[in-house]
PDB file of N, CA, C and O in Angstrom:
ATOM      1  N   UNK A   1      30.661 -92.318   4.555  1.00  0.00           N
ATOM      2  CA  UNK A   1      30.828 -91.106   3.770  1.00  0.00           C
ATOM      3  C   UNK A   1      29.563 -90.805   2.960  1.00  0.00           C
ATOM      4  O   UNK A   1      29.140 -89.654   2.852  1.00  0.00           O
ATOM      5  N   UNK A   2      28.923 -91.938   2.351  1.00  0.00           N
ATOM      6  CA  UNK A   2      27.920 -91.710   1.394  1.00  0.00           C
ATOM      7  C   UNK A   2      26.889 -91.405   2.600  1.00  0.00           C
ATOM      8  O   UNK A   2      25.997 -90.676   2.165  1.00  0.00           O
ATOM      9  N   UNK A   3      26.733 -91.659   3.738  1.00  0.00           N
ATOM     10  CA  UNK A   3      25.448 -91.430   4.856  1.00  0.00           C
ATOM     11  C   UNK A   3      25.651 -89.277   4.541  1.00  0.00           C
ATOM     12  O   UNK A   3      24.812 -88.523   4.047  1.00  0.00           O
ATOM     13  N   UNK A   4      26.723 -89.017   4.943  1.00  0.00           N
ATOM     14  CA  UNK A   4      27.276 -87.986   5.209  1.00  0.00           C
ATOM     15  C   UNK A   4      26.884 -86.832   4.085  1.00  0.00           C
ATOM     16  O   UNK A   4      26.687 -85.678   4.464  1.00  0.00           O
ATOM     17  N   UNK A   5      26.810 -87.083   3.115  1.00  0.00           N
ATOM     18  CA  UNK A   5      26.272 -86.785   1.738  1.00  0.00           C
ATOM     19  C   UNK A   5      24.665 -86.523   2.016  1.00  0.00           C
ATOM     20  O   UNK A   5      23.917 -85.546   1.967  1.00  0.00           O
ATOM     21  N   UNK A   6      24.553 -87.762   2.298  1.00  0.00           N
ATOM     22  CA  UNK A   6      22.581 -88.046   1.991  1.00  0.00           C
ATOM     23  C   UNK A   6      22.115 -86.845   3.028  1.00  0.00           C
ATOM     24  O   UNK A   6      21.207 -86.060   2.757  1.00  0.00           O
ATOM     25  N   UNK A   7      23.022 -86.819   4.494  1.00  0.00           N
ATOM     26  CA  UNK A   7      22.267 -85.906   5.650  1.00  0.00           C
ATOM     27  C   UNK A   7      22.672 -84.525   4.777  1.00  0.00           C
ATOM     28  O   UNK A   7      21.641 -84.050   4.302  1.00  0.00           O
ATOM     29  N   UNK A   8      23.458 -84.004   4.543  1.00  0.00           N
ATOM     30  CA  UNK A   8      24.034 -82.460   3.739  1.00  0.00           C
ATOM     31  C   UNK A   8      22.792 -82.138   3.060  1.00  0.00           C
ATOM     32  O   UNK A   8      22.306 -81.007   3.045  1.00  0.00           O
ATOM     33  N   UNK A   9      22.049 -83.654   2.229  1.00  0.00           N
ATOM     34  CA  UNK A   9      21.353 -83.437   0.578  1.00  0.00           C
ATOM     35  C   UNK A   9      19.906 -82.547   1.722  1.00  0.00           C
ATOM     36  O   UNK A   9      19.404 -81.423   1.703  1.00  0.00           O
ATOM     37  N   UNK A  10      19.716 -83.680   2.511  1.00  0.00           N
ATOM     38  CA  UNK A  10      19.046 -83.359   3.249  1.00  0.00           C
ATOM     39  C   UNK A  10      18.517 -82.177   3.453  1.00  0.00           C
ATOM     40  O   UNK A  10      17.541 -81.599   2.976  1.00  0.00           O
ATOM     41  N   UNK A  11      19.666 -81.781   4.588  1.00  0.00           N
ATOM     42  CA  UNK A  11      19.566 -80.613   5.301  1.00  0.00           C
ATOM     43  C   UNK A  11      19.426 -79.189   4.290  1.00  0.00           C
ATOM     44  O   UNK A  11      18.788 -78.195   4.638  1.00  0.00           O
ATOM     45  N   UNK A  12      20.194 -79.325   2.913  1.00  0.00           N
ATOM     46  CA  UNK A  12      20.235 -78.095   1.761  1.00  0.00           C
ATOM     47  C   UNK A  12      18.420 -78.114   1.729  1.00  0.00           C
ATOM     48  O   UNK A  12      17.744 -77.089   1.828  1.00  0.00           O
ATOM     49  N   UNK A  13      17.820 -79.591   1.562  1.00  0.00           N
ATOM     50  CA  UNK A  13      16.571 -79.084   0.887  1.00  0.00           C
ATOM     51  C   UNK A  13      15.503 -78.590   1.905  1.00  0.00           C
ATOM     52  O   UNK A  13      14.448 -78.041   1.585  1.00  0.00           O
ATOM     53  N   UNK A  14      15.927 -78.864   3.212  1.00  0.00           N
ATOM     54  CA  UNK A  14      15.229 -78.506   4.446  1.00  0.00           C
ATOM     55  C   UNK A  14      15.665 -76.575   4.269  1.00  0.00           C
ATOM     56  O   UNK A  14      14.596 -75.993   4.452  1.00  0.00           O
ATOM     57  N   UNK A  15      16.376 -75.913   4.097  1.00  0.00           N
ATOM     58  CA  UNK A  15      17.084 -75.048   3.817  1.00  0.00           C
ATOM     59  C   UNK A  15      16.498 -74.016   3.064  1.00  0.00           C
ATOM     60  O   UNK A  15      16.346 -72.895   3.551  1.00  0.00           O
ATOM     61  N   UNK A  16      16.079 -74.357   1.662  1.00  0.00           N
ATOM     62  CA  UNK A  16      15.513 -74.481   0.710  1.00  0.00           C
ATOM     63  C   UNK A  16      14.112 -74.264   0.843  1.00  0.00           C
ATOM     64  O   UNK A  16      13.609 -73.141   0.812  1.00  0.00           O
ATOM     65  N   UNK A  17      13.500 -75.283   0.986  1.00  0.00           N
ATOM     66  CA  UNK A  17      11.990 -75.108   1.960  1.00  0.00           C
ATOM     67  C   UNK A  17      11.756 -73.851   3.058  1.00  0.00           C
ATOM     68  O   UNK A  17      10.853 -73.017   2.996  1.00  0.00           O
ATOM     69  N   UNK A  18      12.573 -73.920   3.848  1.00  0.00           N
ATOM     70  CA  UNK A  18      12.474 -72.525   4.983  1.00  0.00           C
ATOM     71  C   UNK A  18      12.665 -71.535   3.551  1.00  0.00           C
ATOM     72  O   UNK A  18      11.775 -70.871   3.020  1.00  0.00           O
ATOM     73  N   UNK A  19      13.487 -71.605   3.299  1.00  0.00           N
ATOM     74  CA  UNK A  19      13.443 -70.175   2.444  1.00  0.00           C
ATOM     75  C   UNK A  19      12.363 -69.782   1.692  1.00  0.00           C
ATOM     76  O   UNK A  19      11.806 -68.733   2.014  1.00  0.00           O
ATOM     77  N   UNK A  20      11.991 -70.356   0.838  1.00  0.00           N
ATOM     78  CA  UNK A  20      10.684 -70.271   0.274  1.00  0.00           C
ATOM     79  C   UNK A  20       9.460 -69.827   0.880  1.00  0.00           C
ATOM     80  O   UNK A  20       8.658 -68.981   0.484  1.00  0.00           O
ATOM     81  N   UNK A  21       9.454 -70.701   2.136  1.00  0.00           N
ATOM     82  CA  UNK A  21       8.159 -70.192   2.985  1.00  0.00           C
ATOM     83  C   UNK A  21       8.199 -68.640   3.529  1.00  0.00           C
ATOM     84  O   UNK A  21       7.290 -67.810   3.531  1.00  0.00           O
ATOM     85  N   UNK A  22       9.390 -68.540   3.935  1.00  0.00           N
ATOM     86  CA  UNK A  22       9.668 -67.277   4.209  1.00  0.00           C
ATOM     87  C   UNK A  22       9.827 -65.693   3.637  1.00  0.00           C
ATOM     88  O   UNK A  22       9.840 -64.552   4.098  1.00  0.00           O
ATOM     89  N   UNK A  23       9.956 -66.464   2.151  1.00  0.00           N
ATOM     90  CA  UNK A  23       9.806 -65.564   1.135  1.00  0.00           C
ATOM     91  C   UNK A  23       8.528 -65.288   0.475  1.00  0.00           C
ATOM     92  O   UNK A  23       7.987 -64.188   0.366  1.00  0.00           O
ATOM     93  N   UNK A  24       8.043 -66.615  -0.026  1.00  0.00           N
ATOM     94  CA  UNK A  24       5.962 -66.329   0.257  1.00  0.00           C
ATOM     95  C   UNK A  24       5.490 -65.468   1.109  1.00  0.00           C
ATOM     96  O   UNK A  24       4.684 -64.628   0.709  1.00  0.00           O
ATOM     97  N   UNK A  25       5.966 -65.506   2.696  1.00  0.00           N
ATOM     98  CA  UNK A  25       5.173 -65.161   3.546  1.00  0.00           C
ATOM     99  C   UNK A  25       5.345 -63.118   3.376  1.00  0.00           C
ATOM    100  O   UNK A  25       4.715 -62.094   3.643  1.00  0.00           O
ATOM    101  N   UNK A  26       6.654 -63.572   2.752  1.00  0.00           N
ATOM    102  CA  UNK A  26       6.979 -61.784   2.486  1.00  0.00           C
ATOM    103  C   UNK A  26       6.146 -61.654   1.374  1.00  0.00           C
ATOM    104  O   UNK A  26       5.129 -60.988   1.570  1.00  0.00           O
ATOM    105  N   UNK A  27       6.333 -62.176   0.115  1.00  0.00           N
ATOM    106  CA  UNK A  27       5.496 -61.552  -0.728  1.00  0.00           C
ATOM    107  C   UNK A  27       3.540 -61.763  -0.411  1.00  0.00           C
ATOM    108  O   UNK A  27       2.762 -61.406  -1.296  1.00  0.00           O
ATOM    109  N   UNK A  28       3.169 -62.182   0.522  1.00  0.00           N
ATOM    110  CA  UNK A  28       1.706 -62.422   0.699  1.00  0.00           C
ATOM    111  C   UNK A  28       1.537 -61.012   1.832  1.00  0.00           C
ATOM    112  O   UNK A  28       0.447 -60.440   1.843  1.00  0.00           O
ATOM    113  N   UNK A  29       2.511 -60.577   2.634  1.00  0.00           N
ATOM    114  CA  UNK A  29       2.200 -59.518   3.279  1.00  0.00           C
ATOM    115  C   UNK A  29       2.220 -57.909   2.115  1.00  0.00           C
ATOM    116  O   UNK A  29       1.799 -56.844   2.567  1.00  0.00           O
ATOM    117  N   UNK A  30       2.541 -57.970   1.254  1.00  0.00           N
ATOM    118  CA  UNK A  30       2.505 -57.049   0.096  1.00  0.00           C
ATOM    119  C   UNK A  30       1.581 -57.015  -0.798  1.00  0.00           C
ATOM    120  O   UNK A  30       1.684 -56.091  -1.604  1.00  0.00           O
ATOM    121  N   UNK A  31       0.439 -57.940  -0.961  1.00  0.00           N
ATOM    122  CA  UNK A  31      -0.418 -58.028  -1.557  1.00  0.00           C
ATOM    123  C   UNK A  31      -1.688 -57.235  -0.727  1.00  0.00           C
ATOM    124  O   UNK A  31      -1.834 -57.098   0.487  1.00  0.00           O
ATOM    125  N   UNK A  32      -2.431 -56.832  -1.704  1.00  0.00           N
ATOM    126  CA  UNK A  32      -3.174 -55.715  -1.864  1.00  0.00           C
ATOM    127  C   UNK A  32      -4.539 -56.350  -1.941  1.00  0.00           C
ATOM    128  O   UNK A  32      -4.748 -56.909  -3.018  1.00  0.00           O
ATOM    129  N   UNK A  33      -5.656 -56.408  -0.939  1.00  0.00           N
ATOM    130  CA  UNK A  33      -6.655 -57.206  -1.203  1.00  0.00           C
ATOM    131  C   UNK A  33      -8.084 -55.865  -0.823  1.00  0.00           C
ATOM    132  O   UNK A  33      -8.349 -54.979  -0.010  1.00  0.00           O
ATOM    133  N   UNK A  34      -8.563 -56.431  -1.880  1.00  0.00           N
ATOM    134  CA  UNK A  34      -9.854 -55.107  -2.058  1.00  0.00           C
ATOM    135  C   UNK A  34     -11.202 -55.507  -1.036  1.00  0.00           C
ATOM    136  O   UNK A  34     -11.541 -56.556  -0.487  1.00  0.00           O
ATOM    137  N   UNK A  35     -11.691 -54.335  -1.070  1.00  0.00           N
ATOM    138  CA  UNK A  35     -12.376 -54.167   0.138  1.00  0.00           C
ATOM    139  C   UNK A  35     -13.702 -55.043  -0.755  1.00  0.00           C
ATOM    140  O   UNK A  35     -13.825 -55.443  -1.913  1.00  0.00           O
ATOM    141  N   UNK A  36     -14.640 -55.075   0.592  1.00  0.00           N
ATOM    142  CA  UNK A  36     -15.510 -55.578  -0.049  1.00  0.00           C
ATOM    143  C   UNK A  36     -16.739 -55.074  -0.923  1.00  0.00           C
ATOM    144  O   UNK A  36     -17.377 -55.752  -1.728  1.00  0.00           O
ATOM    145  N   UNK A  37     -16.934 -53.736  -0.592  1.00  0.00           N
ATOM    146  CA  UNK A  37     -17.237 -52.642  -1.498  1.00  0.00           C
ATOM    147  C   UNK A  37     -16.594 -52.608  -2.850  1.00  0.00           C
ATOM    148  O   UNK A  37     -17.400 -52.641  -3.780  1.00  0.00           O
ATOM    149  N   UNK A  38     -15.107 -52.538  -3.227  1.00  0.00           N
ATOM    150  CA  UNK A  38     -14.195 -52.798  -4.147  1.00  0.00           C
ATOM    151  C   UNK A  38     -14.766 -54.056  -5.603  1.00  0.00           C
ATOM    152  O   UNK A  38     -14.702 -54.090  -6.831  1.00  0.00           O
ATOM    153  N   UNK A  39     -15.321 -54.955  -4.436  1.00  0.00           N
ATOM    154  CA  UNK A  39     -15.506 -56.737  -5.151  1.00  0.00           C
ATOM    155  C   UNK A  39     -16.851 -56.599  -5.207  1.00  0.00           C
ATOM    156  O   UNK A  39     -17.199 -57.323  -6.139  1.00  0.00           O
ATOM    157  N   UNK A  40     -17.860 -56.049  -4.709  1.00  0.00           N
ATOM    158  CA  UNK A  40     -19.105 -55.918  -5.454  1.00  0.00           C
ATOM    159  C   UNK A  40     -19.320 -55.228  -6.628  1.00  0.00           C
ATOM    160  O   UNK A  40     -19.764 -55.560  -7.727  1.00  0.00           O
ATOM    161  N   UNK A  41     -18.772 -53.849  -6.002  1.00  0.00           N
ATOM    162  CA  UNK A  41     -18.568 -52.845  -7.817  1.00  0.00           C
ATOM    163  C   UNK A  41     -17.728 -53.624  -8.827  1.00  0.00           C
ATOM    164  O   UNK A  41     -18.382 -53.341  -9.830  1.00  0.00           O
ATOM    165  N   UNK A  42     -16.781 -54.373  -9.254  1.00  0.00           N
ATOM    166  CA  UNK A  42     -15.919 -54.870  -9.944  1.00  0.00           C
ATOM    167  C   UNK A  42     -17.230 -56.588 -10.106  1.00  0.00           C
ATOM    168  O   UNK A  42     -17.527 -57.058 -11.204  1.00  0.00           O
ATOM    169  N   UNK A  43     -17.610 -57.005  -9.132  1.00  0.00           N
ATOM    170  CA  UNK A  43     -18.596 -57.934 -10.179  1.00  0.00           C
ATOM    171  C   UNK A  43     -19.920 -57.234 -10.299  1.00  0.00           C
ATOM    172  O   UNK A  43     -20.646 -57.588 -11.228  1.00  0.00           O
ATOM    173  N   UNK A  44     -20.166 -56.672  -9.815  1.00  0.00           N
ATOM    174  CA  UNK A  44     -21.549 -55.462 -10.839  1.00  0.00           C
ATOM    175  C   UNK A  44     -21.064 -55.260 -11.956  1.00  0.00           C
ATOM    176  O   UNK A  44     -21.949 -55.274 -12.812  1.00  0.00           O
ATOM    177  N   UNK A  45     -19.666 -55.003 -12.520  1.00  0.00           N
ATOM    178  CA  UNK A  45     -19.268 -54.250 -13.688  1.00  0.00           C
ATOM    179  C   UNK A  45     -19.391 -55.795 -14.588  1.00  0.00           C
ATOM    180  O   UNK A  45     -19.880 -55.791 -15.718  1.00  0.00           O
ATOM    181  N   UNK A  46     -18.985 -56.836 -14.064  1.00  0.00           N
ATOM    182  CA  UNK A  46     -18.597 -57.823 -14.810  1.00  0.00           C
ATOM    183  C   UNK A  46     -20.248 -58.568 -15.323  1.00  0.00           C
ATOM    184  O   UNK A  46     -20.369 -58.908 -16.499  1.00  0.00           O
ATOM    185  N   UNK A  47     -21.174 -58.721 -14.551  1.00  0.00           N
ATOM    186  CA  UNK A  47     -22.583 -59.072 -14.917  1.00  0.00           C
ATOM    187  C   UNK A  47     -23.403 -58.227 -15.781  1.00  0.00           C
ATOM    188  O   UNK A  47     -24.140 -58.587 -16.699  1.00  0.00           O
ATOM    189  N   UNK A  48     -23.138 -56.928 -15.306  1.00  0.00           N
ATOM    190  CA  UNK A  48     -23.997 -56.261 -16.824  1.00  0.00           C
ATOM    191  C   UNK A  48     -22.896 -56.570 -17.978  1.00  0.00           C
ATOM    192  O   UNK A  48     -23.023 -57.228 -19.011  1.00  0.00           O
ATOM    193  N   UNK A  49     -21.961 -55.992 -17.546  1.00  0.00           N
ATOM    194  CA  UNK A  49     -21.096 -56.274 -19.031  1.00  0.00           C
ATOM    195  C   UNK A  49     -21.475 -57.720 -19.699  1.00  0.00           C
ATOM    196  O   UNK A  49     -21.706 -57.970 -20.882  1.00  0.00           O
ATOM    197  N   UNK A  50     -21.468 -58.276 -18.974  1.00  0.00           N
ATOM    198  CA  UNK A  50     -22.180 -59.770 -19.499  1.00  0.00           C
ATOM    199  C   UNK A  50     -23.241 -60.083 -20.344  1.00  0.00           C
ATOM    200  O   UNK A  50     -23.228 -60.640 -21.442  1.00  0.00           O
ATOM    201  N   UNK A  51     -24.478 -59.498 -19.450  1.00  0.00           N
ATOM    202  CA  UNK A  51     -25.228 -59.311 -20.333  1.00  0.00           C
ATOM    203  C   UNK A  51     -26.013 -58.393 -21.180  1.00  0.00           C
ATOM    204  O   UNK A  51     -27.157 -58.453 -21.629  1.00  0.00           O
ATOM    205  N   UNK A  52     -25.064 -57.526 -21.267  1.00  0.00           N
ATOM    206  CA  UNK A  52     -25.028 -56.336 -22.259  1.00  0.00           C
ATOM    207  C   UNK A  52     -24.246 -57.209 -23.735  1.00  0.00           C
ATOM    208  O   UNK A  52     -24.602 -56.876 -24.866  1.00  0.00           O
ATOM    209  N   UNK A  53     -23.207 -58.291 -23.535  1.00  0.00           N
ATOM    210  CA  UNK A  53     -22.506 -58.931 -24.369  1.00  0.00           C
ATOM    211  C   UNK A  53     -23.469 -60.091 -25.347  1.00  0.00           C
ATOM    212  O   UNK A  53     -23.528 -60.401 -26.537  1.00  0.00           O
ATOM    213  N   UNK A  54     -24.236 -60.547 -23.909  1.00  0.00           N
ATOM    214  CA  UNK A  54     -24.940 -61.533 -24.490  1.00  0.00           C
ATOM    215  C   UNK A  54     -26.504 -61.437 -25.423  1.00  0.00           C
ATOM    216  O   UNK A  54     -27.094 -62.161 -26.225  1.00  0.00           O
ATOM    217  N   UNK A  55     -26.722 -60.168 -24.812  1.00  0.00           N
ATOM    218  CA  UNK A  55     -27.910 -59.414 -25.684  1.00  0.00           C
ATOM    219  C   UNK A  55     -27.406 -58.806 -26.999  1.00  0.00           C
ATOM    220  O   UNK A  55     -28.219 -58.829 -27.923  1.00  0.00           O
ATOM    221  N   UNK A  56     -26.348 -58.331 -27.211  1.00  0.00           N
ATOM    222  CA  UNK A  56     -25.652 -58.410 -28.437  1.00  0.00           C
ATOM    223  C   UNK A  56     -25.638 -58.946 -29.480  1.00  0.00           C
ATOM    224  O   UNK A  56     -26.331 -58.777 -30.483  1.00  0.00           O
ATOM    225  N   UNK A  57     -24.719 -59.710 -29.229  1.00  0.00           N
ATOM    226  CA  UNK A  57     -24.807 -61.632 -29.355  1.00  0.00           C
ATOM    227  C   UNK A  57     -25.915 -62.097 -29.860  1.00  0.00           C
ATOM    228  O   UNK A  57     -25.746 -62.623 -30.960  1.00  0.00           O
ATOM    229  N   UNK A  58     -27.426 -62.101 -29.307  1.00  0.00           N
ATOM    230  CA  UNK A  58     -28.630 -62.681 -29.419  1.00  0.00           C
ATOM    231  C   UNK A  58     -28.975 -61.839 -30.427  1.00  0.00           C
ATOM    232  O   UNK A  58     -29.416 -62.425 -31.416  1.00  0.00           O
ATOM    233  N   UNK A  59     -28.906 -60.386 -30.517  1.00  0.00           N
ATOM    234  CA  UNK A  59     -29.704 -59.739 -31.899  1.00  0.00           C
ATOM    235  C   UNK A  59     -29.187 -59.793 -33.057  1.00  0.00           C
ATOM    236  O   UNK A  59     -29.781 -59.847 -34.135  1.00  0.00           O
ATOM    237  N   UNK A  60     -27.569 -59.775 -32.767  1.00  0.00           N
ATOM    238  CA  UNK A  60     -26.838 -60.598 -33.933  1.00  0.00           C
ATOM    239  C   UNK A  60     -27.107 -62.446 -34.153  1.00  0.00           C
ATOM    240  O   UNK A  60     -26.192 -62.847 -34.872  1.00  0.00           O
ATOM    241  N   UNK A  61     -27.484 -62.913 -33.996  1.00  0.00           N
ATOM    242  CA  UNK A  61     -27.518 -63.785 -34.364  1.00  0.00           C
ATOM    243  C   UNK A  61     -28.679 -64.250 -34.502  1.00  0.00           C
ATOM    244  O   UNK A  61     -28.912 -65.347 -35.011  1.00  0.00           O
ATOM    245  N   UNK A  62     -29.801 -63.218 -33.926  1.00  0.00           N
ATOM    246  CA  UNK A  62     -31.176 -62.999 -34.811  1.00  0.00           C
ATOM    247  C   UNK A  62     -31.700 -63.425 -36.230  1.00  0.00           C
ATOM    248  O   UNK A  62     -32.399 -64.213 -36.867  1.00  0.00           O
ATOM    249  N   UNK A  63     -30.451 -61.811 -36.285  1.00  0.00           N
ATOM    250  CA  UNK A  63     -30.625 -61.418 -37.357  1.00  0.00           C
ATOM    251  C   UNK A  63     -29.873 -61.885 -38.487  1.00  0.00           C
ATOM    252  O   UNK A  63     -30.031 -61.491 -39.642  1.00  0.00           O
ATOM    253  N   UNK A  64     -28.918 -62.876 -38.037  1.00  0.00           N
ATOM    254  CA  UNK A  64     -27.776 -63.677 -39.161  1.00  0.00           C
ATOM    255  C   UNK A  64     -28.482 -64.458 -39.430  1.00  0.00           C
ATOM    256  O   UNK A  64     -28.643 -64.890 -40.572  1.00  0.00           O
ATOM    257  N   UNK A  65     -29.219 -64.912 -38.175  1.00  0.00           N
ATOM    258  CA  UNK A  65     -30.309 -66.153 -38.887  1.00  0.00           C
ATOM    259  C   UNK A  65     -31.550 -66.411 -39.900  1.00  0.00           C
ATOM    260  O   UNK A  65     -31.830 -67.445 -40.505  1.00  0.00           O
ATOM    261  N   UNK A  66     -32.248 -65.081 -39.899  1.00  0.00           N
ATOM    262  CA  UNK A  66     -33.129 -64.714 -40.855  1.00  0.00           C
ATOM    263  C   UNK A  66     -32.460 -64.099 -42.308  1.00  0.00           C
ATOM    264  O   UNK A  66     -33.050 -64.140 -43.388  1.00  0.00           O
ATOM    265  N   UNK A  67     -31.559 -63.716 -42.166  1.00  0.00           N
ATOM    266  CA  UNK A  67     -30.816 -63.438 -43.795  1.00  0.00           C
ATOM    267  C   UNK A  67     -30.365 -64.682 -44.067  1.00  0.00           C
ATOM    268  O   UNK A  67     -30.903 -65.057 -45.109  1.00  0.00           O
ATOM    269  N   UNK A  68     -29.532 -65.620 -43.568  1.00  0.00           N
ATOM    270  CA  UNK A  68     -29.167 -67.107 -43.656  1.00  0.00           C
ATOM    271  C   UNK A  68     -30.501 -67.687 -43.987  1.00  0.00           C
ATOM    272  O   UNK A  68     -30.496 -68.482 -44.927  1.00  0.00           O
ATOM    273  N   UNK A  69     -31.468 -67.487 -43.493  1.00  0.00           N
ATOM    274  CA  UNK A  69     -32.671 -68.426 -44.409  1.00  0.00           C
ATOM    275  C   UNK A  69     -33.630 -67.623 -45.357  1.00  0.00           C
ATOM    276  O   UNK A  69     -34.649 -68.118 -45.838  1.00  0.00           O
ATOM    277  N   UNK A  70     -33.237 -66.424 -45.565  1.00  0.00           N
ATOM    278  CA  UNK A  70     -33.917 -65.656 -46.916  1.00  0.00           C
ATOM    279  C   UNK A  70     -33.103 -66.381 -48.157  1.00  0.00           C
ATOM    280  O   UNK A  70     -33.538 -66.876 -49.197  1.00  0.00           O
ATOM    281  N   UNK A  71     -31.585 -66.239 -47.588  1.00  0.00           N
ATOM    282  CA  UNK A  71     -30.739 -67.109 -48.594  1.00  0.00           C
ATOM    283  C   UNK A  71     -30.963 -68.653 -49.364  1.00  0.00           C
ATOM    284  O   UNK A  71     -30.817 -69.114 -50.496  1.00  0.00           O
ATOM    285  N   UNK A  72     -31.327 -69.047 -48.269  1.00  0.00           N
ATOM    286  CA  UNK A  72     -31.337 -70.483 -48.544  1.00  0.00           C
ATOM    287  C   UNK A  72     -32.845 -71.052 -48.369  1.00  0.00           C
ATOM    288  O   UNK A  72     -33.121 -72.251 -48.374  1.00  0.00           O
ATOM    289  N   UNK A  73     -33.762 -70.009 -48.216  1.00  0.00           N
ATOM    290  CA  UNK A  73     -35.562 -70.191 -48.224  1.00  0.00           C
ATOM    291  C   UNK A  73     -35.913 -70.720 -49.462  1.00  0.00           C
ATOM    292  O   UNK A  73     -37.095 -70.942 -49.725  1.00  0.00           O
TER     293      UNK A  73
END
């Protein structure tokens, strides 16, 4: 009886597994993947923005640094 159990536990998680895969495979056919034109413009946007951020950044902290030691000169 207890064998009888273990094959059921089994077979539910074999069950289980198919389903899942099958349901991934649905939600991966619905996904929306950008062209490759799409993924150059979108990291062009992300590298200047970058260092448009980081040049920022650098004149601020220029300039925090020279009032920070007028202060403490």
């Amino acid at each position: 009886m207890e064998r009888v159990r273990e094959m059921d536990t089994i077979k539910d998680y074999i069950k289980q597994g198919v389903s899942f895969v099958k349901e991934a495979w649905t939600e991966l056919s619905k996904v929306h993947y950008p062209s490759p034109k799409d993924t150059l413009r979108a990291t062009v946007v992300v590298v200047v923005v970058t260092l448009v951020m980081a040049a920022w950044l650098g004149v601020i902290d220029f300039f925090a640094t020279r009032v920070v030691r007028q202060l403490l000169g």
